[in-house]
C-alpha positions as CSV (number, residue, x, y, z in Angstrom):
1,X,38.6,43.8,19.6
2,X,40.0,40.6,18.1
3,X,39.8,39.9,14.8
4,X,37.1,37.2,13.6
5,X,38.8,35.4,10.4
6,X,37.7,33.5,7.8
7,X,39.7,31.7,5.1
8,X,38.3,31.8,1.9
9,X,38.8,29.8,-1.4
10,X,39.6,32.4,-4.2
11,X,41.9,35.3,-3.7
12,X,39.8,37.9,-5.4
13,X,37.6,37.1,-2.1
14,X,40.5,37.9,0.2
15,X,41.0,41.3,2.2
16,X,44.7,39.7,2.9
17,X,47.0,36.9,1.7
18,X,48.9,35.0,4.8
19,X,52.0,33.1,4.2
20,X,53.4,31.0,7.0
21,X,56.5,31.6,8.3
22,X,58.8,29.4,10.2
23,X,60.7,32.4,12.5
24,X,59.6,35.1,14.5
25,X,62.1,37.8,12.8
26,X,60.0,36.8,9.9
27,X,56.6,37.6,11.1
28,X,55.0,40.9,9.5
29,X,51.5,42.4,9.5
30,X,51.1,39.2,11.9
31,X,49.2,41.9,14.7
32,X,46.0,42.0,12.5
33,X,44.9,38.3,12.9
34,X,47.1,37.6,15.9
35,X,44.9,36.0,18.9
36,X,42.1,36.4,16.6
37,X,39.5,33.4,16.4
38,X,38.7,31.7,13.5
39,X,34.9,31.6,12.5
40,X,32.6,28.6,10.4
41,X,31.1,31.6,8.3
42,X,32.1,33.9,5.9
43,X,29.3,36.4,7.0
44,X,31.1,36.0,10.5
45,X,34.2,37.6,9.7
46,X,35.5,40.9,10.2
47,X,38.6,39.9,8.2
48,X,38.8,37.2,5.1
49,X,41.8,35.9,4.4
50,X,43.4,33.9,1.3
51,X,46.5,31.3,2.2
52,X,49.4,31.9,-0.3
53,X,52.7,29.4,-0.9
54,X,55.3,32.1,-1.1
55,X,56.3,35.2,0.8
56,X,56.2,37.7,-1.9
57,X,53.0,37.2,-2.3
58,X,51.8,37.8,1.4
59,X,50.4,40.7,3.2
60,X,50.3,39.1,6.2
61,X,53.8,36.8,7.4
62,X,53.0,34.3,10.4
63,X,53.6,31.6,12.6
64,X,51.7,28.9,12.7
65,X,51.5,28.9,16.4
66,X,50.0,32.7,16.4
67,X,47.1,31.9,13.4
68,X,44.1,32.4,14.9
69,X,42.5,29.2,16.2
């Protein structure tokens, strides 16, 4: 089943933190949202996530191209 996501506004909210990568090789954890679809509704998701500037800080590494949509 694919993953319904939501981002949310505070990271205490978050089940994960996503950073955006710019290279495959980079991506990691990307399988969990990957081809997911992106919902209006926080009560919609299956998975909340939280959108962080650096990699250190992320849970989730991926390409823009493969966020769910």
């Amino acid at each position: 089943m694919a993953a319904k996501v939501f981002i949310v506004k505070y990271e205490s909210k978050a089940d994960y933190k996503v950073c955006f990568v710019n290279y495959e090789s980079q991506q990691k954890n990307h399988q969990m949202i990957e081809g997911g679809k992106l919902v209006k509704y926080e009560s919609q998701a299956n998975v909340k996530v939280y959108i962080v500037k650096y990699e250190s800080q992320a849970d989730i590494k991926i390409l823009h191209k493969n966020f769910p949509k």
